[in-house]
DRENPA-3360 file (N, C-alpha, C; in nm, 2 decimals, always signed):
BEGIN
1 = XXXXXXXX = +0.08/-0.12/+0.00/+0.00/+0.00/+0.00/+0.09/+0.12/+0.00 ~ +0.00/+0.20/-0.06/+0.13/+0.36/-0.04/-0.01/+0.45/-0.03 ~ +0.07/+0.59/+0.03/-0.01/+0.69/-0.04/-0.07/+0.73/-0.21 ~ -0.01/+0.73/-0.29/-0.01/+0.67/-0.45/-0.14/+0.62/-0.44 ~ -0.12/+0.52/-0.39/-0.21/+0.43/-0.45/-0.36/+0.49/-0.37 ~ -0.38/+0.52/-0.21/-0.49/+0.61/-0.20/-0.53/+0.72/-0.30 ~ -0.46/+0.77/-0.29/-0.50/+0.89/-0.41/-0.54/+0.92/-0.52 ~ -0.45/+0.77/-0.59/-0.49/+0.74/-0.70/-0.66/+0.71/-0.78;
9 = XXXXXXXX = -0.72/+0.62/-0.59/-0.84/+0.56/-0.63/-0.93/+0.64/-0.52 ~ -0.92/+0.73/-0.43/-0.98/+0.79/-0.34/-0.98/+0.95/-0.38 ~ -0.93/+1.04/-0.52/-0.92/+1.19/-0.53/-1.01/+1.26/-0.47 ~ -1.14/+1.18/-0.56/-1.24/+1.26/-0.56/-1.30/+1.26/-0.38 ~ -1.28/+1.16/-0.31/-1.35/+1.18/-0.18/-1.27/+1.25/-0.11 ~ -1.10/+1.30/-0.16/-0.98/+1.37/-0.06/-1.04/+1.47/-0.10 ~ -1.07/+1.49/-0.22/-1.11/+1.65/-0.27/-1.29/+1.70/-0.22 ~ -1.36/+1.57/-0.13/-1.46/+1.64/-0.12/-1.56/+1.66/-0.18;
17 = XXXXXXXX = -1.50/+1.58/-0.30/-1.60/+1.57/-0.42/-1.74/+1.44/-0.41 ~ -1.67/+1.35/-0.32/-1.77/+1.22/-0.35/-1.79/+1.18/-0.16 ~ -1.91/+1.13/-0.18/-1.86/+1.02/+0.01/-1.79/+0.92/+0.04 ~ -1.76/+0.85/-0.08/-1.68/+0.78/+0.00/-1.62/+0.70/-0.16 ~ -1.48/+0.63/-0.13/-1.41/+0.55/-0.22/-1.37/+0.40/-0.19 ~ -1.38/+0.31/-0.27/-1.30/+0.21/-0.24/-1.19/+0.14/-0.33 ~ -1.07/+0.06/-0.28/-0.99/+0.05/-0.34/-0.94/-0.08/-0.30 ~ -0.87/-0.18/-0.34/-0.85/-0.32/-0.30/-0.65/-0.31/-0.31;
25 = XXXXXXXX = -0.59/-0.32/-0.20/-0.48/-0.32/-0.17/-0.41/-0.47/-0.17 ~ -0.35/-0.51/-0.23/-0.24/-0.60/-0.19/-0.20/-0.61/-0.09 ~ -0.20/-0.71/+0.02/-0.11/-0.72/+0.17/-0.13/-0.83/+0.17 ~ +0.01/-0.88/+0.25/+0.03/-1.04/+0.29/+0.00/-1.01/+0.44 ~ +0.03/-0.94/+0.52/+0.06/-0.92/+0.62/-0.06/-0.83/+0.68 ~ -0.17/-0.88/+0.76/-0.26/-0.83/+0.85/-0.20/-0.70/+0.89 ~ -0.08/-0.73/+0.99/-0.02/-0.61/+1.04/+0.01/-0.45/+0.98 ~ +0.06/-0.48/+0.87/+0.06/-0.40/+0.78/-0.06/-0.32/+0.73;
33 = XXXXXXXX = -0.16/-0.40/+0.72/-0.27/-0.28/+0.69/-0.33/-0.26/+0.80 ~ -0.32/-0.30/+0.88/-0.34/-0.26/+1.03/-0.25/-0.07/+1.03 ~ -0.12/-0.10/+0.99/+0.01/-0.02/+1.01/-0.10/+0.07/+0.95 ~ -0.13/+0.06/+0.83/-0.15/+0.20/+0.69/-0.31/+0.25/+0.77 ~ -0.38/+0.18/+0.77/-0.51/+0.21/+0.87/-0.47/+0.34/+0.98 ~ -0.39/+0.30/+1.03/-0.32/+0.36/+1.22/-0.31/+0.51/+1.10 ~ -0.17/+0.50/+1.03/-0.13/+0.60/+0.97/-0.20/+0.71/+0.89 ~ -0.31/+0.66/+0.84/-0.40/+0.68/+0.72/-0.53/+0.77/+0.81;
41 = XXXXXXXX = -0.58/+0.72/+0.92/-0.63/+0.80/+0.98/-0.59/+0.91/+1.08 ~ -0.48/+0.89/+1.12/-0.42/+0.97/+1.18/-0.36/+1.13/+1.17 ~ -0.38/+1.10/+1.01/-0.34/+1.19/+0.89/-0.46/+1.30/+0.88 ~ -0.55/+1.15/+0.81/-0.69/+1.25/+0.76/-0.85/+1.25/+0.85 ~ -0.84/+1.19/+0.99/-0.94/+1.22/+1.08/-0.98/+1.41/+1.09 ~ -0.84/+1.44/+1.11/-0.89/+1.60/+1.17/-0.96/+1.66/+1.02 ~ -0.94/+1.61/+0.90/-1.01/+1.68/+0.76/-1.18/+1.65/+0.73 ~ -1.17/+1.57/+0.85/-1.31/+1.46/+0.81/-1.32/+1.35/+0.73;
49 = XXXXXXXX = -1.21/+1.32/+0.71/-1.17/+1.19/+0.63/-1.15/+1.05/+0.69 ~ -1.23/+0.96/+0.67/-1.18/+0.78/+0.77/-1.15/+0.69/+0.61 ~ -1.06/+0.60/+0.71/-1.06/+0.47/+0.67/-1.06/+0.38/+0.71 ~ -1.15/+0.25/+0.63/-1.15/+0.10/+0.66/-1.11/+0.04/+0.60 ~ -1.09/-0.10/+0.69/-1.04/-0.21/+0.60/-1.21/-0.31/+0.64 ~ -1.26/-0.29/+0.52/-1.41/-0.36/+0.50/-1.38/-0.55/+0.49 ~ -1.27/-0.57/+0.44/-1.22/-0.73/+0.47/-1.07/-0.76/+0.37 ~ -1.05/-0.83/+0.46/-0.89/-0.87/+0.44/-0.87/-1.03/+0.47;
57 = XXXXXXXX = -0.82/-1.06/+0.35/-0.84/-1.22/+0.28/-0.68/-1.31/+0.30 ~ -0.61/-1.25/+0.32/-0.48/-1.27/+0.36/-0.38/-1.25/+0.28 ~ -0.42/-1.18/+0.11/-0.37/-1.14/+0.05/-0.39/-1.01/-0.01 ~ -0.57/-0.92/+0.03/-0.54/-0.83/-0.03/-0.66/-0.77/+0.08 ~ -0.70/-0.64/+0.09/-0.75/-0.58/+0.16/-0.82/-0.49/+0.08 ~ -0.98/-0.46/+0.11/-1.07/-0.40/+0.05/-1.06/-0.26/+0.16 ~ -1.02/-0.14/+0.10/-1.01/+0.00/+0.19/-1.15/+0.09/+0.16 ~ -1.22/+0.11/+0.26/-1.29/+0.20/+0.21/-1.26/+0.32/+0.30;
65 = XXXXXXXX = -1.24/+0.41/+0.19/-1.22/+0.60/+0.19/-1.37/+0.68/+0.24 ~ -1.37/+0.72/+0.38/-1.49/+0.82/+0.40/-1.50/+0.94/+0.45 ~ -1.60/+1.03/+0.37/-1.61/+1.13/+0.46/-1.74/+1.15/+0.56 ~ -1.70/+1.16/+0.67/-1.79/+1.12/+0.78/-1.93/+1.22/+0.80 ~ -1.92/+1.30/+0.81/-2.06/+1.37/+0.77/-2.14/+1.38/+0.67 ~ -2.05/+1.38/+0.50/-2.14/+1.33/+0.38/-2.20/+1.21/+0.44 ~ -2.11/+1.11/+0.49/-2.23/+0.98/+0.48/-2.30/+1.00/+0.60 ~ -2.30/+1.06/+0.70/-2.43/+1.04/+0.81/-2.52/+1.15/+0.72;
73 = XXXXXXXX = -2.51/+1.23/+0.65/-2.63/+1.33/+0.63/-2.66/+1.23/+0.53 ~ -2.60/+1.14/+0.40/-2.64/+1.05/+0.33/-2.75/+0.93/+0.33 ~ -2.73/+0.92/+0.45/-2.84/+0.78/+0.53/-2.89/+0.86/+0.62 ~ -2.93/+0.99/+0.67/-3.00/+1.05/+0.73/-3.15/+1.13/+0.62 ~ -3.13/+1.07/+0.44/-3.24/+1.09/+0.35/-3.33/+1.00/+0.38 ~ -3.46/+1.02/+0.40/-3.54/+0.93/+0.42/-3.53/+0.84/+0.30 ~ -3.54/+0.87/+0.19/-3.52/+0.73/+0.10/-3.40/+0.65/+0.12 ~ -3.27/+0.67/+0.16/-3.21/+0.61/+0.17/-3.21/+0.52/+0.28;
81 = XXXXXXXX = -3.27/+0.56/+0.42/-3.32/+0.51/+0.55/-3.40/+0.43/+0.46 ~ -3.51/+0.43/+0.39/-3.60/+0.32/+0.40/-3.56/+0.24/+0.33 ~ -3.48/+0.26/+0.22/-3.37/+0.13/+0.17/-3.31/+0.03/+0.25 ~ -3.25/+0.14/+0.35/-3.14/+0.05/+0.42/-3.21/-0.03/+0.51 ~ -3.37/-0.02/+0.58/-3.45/-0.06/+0.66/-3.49/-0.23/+0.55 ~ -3.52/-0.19/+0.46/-3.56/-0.29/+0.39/-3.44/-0.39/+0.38 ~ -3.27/-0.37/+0.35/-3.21/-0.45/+0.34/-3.17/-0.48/+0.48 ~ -3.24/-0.44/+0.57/-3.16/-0.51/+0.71/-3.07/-0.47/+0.77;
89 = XXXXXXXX = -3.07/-0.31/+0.74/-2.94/-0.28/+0.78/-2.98/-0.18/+0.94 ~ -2.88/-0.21/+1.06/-2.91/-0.18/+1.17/-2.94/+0.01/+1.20 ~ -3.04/+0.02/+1.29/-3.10/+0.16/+1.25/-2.96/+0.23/+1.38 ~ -2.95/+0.35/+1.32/-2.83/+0.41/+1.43/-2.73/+0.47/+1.34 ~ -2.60/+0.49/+1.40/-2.53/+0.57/+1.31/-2.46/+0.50/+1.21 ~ -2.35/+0.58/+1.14/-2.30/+0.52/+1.04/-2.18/+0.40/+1.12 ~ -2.18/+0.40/+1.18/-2.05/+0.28/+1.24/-2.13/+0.13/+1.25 ~ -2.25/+0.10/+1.27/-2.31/+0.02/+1.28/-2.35/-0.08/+1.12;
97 = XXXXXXXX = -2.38/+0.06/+1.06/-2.38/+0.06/+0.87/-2.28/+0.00/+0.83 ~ -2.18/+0.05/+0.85/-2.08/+0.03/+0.78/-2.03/-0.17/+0.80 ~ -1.98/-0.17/+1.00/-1.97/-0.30/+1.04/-2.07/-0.41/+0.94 ~ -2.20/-0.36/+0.94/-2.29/-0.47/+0.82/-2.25/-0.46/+0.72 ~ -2.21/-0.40/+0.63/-2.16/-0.35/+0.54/-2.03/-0.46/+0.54 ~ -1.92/-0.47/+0.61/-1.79/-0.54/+0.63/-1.88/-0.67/+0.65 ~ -1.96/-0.72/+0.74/-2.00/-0.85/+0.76/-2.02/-0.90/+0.60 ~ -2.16/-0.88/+0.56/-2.18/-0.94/+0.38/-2.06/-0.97/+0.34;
105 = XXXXXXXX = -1.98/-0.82/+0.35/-1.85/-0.86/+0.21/-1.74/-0.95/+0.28 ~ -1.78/-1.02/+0.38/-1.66/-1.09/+0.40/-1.75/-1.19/+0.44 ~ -1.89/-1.25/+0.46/-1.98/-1.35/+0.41/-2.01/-1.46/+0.27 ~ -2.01/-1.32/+0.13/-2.07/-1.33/+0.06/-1.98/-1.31/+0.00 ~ -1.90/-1.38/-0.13/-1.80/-1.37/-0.23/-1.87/-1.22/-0.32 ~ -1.96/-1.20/-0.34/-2.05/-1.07/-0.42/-2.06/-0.93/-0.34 ~ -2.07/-0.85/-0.43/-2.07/-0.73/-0.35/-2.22/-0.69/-0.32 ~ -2.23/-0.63/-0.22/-2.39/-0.56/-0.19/-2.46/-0.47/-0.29;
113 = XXXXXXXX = -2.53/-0.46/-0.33/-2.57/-0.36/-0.42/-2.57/-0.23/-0.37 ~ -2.62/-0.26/-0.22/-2.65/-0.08/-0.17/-2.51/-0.06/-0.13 ~ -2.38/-0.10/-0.20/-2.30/-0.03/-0.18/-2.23/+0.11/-0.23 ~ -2.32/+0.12/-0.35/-2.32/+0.25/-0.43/-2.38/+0.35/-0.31 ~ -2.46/+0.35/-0.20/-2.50/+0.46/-0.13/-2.41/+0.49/-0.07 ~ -2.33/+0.40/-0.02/-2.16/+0.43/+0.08/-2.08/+0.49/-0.01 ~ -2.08/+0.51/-0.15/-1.94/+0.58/-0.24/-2.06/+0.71/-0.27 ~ -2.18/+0.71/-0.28/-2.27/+0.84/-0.29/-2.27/+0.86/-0.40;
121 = XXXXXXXX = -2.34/+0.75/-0.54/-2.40/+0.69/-0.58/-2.51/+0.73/-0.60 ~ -2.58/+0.83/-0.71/-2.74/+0.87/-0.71/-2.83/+0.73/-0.64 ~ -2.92/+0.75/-0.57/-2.99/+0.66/-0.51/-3.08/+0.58/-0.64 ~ -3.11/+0.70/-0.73/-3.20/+0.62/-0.86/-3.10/+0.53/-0.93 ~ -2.98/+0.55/-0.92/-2.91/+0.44/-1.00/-2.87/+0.31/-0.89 ~ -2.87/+0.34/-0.76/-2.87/+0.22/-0.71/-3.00/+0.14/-0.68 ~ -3.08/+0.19/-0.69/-3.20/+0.16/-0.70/-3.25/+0.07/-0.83 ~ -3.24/+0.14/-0.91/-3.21/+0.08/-1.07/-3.13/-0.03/-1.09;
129 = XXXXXXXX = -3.01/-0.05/-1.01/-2.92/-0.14/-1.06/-2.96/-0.24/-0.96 ~ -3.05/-0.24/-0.83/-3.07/-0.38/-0.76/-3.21/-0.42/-0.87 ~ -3.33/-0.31/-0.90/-3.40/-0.40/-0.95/-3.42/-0.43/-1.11 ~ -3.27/-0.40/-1.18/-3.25/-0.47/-1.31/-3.13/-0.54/-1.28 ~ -3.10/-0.60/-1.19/-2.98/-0.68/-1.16/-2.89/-0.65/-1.23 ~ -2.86/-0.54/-1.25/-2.69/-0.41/-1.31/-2.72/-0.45/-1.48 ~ -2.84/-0.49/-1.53/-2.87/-0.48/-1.70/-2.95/-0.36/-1.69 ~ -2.96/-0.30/-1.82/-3.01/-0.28/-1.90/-2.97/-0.11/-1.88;
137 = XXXXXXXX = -2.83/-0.09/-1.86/-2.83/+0.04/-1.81/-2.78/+0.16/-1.95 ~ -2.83/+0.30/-1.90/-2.81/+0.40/-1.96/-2.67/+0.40/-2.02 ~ -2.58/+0.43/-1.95/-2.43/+0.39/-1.95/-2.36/+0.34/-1.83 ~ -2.23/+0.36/-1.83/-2.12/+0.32/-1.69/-2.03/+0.42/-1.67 ~ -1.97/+0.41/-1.64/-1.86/+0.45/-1.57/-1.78/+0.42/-1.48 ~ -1.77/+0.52/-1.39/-1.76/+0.48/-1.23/-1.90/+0.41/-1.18 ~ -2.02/+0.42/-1.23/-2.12/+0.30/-1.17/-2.21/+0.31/-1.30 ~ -2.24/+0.21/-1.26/-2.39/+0.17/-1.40/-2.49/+0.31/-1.37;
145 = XXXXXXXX = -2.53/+0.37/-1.49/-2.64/+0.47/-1.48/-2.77/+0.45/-1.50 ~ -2.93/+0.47/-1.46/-3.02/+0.42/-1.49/-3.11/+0.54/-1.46 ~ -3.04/+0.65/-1.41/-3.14/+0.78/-1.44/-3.03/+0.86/-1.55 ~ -3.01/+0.99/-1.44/-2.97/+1.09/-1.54/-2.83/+1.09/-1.63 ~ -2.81/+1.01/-1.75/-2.69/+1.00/-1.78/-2.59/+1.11/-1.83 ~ -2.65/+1.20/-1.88/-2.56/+1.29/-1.91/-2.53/+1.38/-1.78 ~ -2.61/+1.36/-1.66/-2.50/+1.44/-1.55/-2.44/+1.36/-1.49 ~ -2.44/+1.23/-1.53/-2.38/+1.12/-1.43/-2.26/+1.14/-1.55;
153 = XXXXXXXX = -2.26/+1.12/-1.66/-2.14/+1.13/-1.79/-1.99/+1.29/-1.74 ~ -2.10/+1.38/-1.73/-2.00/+1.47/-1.61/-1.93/+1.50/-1.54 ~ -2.00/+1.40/-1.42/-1.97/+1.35/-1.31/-1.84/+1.29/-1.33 ~ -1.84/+1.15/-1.39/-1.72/+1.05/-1.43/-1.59/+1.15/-1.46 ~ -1.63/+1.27/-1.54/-1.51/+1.37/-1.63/-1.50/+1.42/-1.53 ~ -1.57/+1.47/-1.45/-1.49/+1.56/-1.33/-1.41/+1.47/-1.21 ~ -1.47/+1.34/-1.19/-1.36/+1.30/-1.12/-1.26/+1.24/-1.18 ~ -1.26/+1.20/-1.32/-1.10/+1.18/-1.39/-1.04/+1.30/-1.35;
161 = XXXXXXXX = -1.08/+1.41/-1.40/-0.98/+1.52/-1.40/-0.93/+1.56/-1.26 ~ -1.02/+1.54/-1.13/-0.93/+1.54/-1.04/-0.82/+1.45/-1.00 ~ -0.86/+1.31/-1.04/-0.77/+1.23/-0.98/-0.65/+1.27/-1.05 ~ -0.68/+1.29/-1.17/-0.53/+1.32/-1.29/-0.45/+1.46/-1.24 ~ -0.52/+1.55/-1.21/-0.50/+1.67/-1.09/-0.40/+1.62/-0.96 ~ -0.45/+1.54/-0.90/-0.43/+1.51/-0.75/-0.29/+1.42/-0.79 ~ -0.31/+1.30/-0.88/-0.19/+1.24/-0.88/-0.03/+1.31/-0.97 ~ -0.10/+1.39/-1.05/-0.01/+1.51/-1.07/+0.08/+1.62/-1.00;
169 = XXXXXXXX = +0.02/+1.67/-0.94/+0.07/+1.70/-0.76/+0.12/+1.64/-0.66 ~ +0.08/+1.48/-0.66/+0.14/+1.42/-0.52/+0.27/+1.40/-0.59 ~ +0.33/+1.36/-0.71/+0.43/+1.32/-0.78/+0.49/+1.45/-0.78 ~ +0.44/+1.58/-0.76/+0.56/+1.68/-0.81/+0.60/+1.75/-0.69 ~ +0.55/+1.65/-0.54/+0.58/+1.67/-0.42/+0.49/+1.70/-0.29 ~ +0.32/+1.67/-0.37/+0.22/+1.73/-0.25/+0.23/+1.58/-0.19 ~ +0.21/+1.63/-0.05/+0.09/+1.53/+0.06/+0.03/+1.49/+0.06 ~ -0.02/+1.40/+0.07/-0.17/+1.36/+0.10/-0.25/+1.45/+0.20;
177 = XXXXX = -0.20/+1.47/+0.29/-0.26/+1.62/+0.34/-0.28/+1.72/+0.32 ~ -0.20/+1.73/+0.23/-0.18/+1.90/+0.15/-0.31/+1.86/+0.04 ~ -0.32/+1.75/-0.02/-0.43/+1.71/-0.09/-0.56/+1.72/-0.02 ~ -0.57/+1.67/+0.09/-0.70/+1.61/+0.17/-0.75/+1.77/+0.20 ~ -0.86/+1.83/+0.13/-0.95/+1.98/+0.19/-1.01/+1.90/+0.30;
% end
C-alpha cells in the first residue's frame, strides 16, 4: 500500500468531491494494513476523512475511503433510511452501517448492491441497478447509470480530472494532506 495508491483511487473523496471511495490493496501481512489504517487515519481524521479495512483475505485488503458527515447526512435521507430498513441494515449511526456492510462482504463472495450509497451513488441508480440486476443500463462509468446520464457522464469527467490533478501534484511533491481539503 502507499499513499499513491490512495490517491490514486480515493481523489475525488480527498477532494470532497464524492462520500466515499473504495480500493483493494495487496497485503500479505494483516499487520501491515493494520500499520496503513493507524497512519492513514491519523493523517486525515482532523479533515473529516476515515478509513476501513471492510475485509482482508490474507492477501489483499478491501479499503474504504470516508467522509464522515457526507455519509451520516447520506443515510440521514429518508429514501435512503427506507432502503437501508428494507435491506436489514441496523438503525443508528453510520458505524453500525458500515460493520454490516464489512459483515456481507466478508460472508458473501458478491458485492452488496447498496453499496453504491456508501461511495454516494445517485440513489435512482442504485435503486435501478438492484432491481435490473446491473442490465439494462443508460451507461457506466464509475457506476452503472439508470437515471440521469448525461450528468452522471459529467460527473465520471470531473472526477477523472481530479484524480489526474491530484496524482499530478502528489508526484511533483504534494501530501496527502496538502491534498486532503
Amino acid at each position: 500500500m502507499s499513499d499513491l495508491q490512495l490517491i490514486r483511487n480515493c481523489a475525488p473523496t480527498l477532494a470532497g468531491m464524492k462520500i466515499g471511495s473504495l480500493f483493494n490493496a495487496r497485503e500479505r501481512e494483516e499487520a501491515q494494513v493494520n500499520l496503513w489504517l493507524k497512519r492513514w487515519n491519523a493523517l486525515l481524521n482532523e479533515k473529516g476523512v476515515y478509513v476501513r479495512c471492510l475485509r482482508y483475505n490474507g492477501r489483499a485488503a478491501l479499503m474504504y475511503v470516508y467522509r464522515e458527515a457526507a455519509l451520516n447526512e447520506r443515510m440521514r435521507e429518508p429514501e435512503v433510511q427506507a432502503l437501508m430498513r428494507r435491506l436489514r441494515y441496523p438503525a443508528g449511526g453510520i458505524a453500525g452501517k458500515i460493520d454490516h456492510l464489512s459483515a456481507h462482504l466478508n460472508a458473501h463472495p458478491e458485492f452488496p448492491h447498496e453499496i453504491g450509497l456508501f461511495l454516494g451513488y445517485p440513489l435512482e441508480d442504485v435503486c435501478g441497478f438492484i432491481q435490473k440486476k446491473g442490465r439494462d443500463y443508460k451507461c457506466s462509468g464509475c457506476w452503472k447509470v439508470y437515471g440521469d446520464a448525461e450528468k452522471a457522464k459529467a460527473c465520471f469527467k470531473k472526477y477523472h480530472r481530479c484524480t489526474a490533478h491530484y496524482v499530478k501534484h502528489y508526484q511533483k511533491g504534494g501530501t496527502l494532506c496538502q491534498l486532503t481539503v
